[in-house]
N, C-alpha and C positions, 0 to 999 in steps of 0.2 A: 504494500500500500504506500508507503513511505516514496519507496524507489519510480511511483506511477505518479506518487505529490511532486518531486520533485523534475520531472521526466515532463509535468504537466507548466512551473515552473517557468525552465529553460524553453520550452515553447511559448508560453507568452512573452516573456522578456526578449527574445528574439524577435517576435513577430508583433508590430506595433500597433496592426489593425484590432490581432485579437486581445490583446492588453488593454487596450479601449472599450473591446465590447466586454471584456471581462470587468474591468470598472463600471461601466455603465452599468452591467449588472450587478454588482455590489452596490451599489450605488441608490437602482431600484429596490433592492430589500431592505438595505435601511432605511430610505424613505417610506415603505409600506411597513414596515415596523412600527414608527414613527408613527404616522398614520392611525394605525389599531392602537398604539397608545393611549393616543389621541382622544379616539372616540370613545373607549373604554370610560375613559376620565371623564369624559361630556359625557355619559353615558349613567357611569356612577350618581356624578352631580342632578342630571335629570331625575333621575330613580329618586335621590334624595327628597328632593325638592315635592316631586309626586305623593311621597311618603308624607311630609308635615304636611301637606293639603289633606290628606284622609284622613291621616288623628285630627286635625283642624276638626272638620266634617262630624267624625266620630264623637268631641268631645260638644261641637254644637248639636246634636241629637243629643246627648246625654242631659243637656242645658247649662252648659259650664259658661262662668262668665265670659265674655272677649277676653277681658283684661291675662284671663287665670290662661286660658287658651293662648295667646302671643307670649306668655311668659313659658308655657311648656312646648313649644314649637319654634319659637321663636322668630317666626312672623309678625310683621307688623297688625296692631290693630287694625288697618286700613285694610290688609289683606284680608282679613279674620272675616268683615265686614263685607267684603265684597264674595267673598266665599259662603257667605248666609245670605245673602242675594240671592246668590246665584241655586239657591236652594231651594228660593222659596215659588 
């Protein structure tokens, strides 16, 4: 394996076309790496964010104040309010 990495190597480094495309593809996998990072992390945070909206929801059905609701969610009262709106 060793002897086929390096054998693979001396071929690119020789040959300047395929050294190129060999960069360019490293290149594209760390960028698509990058990428799926990315969205994961925007992805988490969305999830997040989804989540204190439904205890939001949960704790306005239960009849909890705003005030007690934006302190356990951490949502603005504005939001609180616009979330029992939107309920109603």
């Amino acid at each position: 394996m060793r002897s086929w990495w390096n054998a693979k190597l001396v071929e690119l480094s020789a040959d300047e076309e395929a050294r190129w495309r060999q960069e360019s593809r490293e290149k594209w996998e760390w960028d698509q790496a990058a990428l799926r990072r990315q969205y994961l992390r925007e992805g988490r945070a969305e999830g997040k964010a989804e989540g204190k909206v439904e205890v939001a929801r949960a704790l306005l059905r239960m009849g909890m104040a705003i005030e007690s609701i934006a302190k356990a969610t951490n949502l603005s009262e504005t939001e609180i309010q616009s979330i029992q709106a939107e309920a109603l």
